[in-house]
Backbone and ligand atoms as CSV (ligand in chain L), in Angstrom:
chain,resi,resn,atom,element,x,y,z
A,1,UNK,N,N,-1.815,18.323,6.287
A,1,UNK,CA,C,-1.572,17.227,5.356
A,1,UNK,C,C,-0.307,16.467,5.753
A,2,UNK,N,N,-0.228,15.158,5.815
A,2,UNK,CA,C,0.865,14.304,5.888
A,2,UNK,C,C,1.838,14.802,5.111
A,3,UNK,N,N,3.299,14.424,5.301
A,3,UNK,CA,C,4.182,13.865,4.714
A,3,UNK,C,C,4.097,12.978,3.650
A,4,UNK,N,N,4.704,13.202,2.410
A,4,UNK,CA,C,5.224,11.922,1.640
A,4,UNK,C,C,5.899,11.147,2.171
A,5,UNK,N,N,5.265,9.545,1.789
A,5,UNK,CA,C,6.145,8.566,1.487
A,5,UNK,C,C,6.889,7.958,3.407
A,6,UNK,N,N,5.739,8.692,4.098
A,6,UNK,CA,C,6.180,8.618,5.833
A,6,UNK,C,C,6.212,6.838,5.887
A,7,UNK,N,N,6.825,6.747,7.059
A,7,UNK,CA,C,6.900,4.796,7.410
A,7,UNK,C,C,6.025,4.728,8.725
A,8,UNK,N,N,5.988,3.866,8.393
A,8,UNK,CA,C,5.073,3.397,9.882
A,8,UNK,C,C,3.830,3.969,9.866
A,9,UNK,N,N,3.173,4.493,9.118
A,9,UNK,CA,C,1.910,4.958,9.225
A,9,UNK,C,C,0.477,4.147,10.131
A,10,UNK,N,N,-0.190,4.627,10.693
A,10,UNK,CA,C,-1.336,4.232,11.298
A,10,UNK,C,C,-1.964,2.805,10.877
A,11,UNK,N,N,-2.246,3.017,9.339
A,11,UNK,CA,C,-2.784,1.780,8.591
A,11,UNK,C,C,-1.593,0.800,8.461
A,12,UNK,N,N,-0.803,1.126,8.423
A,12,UNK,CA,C,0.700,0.003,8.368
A,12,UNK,C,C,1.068,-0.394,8.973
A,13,UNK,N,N,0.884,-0.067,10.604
A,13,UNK,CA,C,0.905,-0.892,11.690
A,13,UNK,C,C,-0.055,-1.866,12.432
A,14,UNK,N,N,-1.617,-0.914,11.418
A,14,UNK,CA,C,-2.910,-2.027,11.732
A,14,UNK,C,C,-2.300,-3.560,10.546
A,15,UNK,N,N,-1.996,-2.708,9.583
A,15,UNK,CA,C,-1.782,-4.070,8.988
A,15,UNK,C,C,-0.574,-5.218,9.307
A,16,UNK,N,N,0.660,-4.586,10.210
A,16,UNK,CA,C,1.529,-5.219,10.403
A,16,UNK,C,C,1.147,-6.136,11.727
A,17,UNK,N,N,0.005,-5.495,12.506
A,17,UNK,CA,C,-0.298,-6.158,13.860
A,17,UNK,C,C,-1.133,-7.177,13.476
A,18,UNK,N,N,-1.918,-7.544,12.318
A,18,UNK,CA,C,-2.536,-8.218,11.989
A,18,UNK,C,C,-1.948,-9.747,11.278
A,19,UNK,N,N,-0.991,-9.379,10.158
A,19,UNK,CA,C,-0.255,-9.972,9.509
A,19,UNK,C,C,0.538,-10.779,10.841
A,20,UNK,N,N,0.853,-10.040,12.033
A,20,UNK,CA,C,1.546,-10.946,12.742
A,20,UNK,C,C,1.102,-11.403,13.615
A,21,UNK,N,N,-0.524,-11.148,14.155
A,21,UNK,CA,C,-1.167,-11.944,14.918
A,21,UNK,C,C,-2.084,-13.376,14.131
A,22,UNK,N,N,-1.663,-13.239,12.373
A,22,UNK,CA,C,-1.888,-14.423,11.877
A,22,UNK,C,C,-0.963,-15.456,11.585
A,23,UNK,N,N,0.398,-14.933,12.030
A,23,UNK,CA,C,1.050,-16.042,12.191
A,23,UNK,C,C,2.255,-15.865,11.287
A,24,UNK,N,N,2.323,-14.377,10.252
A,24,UNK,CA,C,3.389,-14.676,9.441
A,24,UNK,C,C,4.636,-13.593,9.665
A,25,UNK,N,N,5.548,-14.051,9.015
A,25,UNK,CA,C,6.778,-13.537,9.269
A,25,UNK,C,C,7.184,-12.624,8.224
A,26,UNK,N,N,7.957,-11.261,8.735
A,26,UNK,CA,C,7.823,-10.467,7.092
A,26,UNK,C,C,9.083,-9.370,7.437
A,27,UNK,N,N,9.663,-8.824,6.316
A,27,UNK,CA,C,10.627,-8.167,6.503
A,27,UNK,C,C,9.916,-6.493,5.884
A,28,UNK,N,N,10.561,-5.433,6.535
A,28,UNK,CA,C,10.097,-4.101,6.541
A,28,UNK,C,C,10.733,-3.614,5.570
A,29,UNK,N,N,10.080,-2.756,4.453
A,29,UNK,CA,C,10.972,-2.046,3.612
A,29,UNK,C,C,11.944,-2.261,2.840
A,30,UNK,N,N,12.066,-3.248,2.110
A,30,UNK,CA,C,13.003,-3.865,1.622
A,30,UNK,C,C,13.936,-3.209,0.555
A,31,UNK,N,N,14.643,-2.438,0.920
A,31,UNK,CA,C,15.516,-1.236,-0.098
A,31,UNK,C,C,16.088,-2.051,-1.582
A,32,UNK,N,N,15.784,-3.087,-1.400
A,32,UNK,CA,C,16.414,-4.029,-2.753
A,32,UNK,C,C,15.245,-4.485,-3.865
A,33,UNK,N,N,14.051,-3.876,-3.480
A,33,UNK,CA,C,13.011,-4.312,-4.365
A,33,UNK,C,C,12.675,-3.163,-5.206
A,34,UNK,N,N,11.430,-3.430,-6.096
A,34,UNK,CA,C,11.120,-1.875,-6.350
A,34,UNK,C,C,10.294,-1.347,-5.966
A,35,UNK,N,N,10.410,0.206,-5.082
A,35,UNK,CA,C,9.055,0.485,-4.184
A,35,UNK,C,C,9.211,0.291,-2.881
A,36,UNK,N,N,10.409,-0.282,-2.540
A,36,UNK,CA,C,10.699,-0.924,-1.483
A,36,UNK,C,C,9.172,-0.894,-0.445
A,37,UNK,N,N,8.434,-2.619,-0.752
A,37,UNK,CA,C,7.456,-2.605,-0.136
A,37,UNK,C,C,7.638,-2.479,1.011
A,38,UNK,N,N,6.215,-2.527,1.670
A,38,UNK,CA,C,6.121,-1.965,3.371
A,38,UNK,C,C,6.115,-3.738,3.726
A,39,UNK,N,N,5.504,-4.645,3.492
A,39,UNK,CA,C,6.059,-5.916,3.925
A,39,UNK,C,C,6.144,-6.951,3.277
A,40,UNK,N,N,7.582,-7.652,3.199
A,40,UNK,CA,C,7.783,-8.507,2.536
A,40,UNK,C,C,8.725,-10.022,2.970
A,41,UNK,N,N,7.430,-10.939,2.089
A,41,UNK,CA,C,7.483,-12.020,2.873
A,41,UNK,C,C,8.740,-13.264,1.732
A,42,UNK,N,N,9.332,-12.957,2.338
A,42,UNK,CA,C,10.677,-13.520,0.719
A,42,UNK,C,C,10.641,-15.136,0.508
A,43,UNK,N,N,10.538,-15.732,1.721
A,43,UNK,CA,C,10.226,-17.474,1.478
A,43,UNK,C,C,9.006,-17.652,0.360
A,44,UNK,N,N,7.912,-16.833,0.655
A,44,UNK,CA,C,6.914,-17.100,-0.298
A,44,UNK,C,C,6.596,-16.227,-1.704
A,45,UNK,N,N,7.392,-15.194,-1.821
A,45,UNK,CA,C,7.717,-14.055,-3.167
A,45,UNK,C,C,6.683,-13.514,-3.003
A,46,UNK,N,N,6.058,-12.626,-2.094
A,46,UNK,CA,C,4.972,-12.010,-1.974
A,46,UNK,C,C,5.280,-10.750,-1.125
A,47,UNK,N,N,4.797,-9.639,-1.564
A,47,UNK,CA,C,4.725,-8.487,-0.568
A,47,UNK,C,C,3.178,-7.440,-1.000
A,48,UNK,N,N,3.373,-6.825,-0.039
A,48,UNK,CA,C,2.433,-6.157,0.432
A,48,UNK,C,C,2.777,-4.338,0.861
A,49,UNK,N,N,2.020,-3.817,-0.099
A,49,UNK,CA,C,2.083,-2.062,-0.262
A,49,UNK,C,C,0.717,-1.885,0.856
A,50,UNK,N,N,0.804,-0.788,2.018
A,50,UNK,CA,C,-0.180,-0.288,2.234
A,50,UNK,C,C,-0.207,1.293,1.973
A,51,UNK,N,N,-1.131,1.633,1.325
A,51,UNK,CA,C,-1.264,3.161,0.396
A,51,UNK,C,C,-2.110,3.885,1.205
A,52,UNK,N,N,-1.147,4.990,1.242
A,52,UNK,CA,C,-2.199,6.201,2.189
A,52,UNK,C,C,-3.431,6.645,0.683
A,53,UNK,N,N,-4.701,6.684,0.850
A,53,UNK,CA,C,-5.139,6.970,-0.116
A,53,UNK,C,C,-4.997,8.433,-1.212
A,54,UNK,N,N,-4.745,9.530,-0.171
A,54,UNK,CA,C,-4.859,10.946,-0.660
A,54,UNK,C,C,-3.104,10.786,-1.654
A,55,UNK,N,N,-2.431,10.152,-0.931
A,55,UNK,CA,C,-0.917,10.560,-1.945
A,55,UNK,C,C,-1.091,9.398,-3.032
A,56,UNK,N,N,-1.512,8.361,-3.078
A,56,UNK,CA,C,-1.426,7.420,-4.094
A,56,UNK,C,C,-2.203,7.330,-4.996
A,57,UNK,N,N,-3.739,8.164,-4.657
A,57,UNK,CA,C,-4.429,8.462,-5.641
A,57,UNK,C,C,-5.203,6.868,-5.532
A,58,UNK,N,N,-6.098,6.883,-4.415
A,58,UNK,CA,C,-6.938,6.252,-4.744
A,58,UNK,C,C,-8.745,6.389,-5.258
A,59,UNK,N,N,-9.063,5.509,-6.299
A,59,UNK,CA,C,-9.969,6.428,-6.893
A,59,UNK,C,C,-11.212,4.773,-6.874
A,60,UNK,N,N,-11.175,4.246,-5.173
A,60,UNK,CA,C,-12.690,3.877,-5.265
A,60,UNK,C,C,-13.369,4.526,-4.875
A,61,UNK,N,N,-15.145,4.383,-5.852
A,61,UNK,CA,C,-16.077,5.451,-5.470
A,61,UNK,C,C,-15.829,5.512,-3.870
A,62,UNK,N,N,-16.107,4.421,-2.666
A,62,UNK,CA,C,-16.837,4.621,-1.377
A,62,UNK,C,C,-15.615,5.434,-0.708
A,63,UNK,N,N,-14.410,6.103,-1.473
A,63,UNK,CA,C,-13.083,6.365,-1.001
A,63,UNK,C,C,-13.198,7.721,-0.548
A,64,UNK,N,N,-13.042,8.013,0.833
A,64,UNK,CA,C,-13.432,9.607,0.866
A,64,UNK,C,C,-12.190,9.895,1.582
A,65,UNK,N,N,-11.272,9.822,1.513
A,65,UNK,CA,C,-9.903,10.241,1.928
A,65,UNK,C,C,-9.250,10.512,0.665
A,66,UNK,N,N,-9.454,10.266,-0.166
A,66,UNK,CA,C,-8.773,10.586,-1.616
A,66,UNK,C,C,-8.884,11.582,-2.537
A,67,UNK,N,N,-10.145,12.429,-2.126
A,67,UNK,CA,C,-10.272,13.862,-2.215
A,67,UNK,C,C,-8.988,14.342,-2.816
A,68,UNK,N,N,-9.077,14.866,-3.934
A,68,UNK,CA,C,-7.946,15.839,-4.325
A,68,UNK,C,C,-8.294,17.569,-3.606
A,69,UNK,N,N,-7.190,18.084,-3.333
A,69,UNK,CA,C,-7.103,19.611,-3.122
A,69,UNK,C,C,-7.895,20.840,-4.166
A,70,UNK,N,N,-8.739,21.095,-3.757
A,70,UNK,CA,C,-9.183,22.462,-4.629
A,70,UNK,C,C,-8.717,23.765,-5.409
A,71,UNK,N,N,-7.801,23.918,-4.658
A,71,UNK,CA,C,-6.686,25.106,-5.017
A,71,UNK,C,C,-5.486,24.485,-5.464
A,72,UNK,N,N,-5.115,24.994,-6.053
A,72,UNK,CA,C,-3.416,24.410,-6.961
A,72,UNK,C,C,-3.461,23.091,-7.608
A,73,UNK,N,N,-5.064,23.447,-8.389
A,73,UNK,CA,C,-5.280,21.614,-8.799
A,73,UNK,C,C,-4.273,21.603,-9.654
A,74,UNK,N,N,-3.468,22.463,-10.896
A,74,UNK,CA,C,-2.543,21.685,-11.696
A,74,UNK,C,C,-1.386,21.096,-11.272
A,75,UNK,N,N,-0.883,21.643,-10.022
A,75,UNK,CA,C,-0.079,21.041,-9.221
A,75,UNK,C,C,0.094,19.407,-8.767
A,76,UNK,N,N,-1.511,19.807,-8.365
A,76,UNK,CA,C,-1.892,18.613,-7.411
A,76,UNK,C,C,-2.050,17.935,-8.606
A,77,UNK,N,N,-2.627,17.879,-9.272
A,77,UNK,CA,C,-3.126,16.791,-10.277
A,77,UNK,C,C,-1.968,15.862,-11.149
A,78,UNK,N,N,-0.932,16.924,-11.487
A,78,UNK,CA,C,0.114,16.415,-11.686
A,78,UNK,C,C,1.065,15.609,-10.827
A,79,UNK,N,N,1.105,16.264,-9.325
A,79,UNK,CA,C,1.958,15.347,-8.902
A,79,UNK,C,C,1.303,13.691,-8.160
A,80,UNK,N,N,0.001,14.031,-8.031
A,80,UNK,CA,C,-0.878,12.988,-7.831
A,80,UNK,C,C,-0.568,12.049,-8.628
A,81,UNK,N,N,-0.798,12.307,-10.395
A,81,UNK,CA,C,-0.937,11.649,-11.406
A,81,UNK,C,C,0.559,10.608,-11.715
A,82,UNK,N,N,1.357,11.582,-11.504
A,82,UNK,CA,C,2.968,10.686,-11.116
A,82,UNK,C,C,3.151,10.064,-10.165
A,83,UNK,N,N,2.561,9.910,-8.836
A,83,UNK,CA,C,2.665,9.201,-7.909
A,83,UNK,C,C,1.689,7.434,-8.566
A,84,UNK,N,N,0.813,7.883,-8.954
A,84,UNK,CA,C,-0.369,6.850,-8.927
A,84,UNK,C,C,0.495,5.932,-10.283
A,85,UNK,N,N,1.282,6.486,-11.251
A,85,UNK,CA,C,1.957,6.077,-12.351
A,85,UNK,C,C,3.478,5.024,-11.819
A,86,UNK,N,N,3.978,5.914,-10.551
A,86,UNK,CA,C,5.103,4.976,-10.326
A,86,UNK,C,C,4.501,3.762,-9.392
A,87,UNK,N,N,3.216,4.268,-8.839
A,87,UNK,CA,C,3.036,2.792,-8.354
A,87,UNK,C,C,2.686,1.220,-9.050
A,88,UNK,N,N,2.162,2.143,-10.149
A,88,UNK,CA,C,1.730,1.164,-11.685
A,88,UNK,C,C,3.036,0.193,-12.006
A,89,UNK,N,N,4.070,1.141,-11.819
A,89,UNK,CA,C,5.390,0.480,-13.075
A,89,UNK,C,C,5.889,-0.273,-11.825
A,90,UNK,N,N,5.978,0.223,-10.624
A,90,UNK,CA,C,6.700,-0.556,-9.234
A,90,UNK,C,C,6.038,-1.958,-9.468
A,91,UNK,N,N,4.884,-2.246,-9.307
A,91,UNK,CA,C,3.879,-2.949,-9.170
A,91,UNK,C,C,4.301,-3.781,-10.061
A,92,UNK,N,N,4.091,-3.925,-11.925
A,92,UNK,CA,C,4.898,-4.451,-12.893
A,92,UNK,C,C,6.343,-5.111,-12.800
A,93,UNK,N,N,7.191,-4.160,-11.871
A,93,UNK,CA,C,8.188,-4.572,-12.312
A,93,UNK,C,C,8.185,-5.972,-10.756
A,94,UNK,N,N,7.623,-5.601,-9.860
A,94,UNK,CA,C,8.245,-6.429,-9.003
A,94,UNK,C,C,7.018,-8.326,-9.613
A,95,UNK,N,N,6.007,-7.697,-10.103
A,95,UNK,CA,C,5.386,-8.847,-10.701
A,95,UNK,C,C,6.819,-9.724,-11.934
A,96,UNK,N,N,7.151,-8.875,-12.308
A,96,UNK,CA,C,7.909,-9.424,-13.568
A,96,UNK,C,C,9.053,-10.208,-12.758
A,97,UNK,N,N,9.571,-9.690,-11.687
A,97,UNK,CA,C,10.829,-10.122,-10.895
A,97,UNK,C,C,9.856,-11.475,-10.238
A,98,UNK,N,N,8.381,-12.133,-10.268
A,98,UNK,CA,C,8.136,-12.948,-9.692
A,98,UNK,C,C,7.332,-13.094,-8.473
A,99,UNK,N,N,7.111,-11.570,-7.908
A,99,UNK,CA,C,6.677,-11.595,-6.727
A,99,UNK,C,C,5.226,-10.931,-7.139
A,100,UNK,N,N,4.436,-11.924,-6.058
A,100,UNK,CA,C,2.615,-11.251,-5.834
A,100,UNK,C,C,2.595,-10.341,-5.186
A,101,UNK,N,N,1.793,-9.579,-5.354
A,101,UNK,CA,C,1.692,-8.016,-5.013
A,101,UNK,C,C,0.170,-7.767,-4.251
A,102,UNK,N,N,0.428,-7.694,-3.270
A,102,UNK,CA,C,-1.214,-7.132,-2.581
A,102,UNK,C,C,-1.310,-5.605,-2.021
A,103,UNK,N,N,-1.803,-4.832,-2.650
A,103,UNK,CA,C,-2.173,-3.467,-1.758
A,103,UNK,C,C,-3.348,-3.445,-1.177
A,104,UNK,N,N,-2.852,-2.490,0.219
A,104,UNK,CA,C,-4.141,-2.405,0.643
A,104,UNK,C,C,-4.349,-1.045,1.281
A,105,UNK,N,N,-5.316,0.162,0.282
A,105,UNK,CA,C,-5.712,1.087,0.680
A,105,UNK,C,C,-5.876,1.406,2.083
A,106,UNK,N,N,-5.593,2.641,2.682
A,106,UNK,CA,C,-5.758,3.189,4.029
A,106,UNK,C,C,-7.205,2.926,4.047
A,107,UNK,N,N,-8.456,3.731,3.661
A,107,UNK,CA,C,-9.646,3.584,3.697
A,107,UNK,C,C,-10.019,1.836,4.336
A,108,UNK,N,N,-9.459,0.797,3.867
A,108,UNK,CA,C,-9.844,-0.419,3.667
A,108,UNK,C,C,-9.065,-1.178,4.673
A,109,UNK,N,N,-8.013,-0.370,5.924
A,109,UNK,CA,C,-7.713,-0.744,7.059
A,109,UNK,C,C,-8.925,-0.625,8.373
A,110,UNK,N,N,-10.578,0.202,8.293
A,110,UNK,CA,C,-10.684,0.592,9.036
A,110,UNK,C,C,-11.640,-1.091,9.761
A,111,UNK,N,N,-12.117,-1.350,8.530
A,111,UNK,CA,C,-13.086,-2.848,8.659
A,111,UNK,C,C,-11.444,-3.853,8.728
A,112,UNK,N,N,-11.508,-4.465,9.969
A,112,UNK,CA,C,-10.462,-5.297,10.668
A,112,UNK,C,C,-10.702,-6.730,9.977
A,113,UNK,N,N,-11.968,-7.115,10.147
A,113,UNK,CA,C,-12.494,-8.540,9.966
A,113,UNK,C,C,-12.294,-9.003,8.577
A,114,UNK,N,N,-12.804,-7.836,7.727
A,114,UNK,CA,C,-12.711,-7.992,6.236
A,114,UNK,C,C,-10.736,-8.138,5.673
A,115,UNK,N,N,-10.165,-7.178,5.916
A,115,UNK,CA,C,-8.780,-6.999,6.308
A,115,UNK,C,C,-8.283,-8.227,6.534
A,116,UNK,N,N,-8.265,-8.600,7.728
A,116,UNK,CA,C,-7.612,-10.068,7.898
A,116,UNK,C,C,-7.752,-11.095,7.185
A,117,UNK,N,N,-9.880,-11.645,7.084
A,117,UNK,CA,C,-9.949,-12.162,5.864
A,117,UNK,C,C,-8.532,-11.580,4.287
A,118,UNK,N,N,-8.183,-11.137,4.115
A,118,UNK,CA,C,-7.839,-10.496,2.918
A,118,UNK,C,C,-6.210,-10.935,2.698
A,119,UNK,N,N,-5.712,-10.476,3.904
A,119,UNK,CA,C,-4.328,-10.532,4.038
A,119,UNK,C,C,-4.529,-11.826,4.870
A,120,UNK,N,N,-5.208,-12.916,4.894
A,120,UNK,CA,C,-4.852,-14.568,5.218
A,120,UNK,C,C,-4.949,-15.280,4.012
A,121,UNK,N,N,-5.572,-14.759,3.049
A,121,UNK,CA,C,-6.322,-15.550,2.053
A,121,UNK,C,C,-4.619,-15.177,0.765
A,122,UNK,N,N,-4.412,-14.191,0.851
A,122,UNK,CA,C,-3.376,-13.713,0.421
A,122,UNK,C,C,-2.036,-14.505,0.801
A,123,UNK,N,N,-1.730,-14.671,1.774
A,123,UNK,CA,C,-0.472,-15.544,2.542
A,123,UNK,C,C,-0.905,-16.767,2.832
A,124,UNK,N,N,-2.002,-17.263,2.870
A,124,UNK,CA,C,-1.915,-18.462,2.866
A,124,UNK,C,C,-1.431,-19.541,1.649
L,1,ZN,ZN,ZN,-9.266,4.899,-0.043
């Protein structure tokens, strides 16, 4: 099992190679926001979370990386359930501070075409 909360992840560099083979400009990690997103584009008040699915608790049906653990479910369930909660209030608060918010599930890095569509339509 991964690490929490790792940088640079697999899907975060598909999405960063993408974001910058469409042309836009973006700053990494921004320790001054909340959540400090994975990219953020400050001329236009917009950033962008990409979520490993299994730690953030993603719960679309076609999502098969998001599998919770079998053994030590009260564990898991709990700390799952707090992860998926601070992304809620992160999310809120940086909306309230003004900025658009796009996530984009690991699962939903693997289709490229759809992806780009997504994150152009988003920054444009
Ligand atoms: Zn997923």
């Amino acid at each position: 099992m991964r690490a929490v909360k790792s940088k640079n992840t697999k899907p975060e560099l598909a999405v960063r190679r993408l974001v910058h083979r469409l042309g836009y400009r973006y700053r990494l990690h921004r320790k001054d926001l909340p959540g400090k997103p994975d990219l953020v584009f400050g001329s236009k008040w917009k950033v962008i979370f990409v979520h490993g699915c299994f730690w953030h608790g993603h719960d679309a049906k076609g999502c098969l990386k998001a599998k919770r653990p079998t053994s030590n479910t009260t564990f898991w369930n709990a700390k799952l359930t707090l992860n998926k909660q601070r992304d809620v209030r992160r999310g809120r608060e940086l909306r309230n501070l003004g900025w658009k918010v796009l996530t984009i599930w690991e699962c939903e890095t693997s289709n490229v075409a759809a992806l780009r569509r997504r994150l152009d339509t988003f920054l444009r």
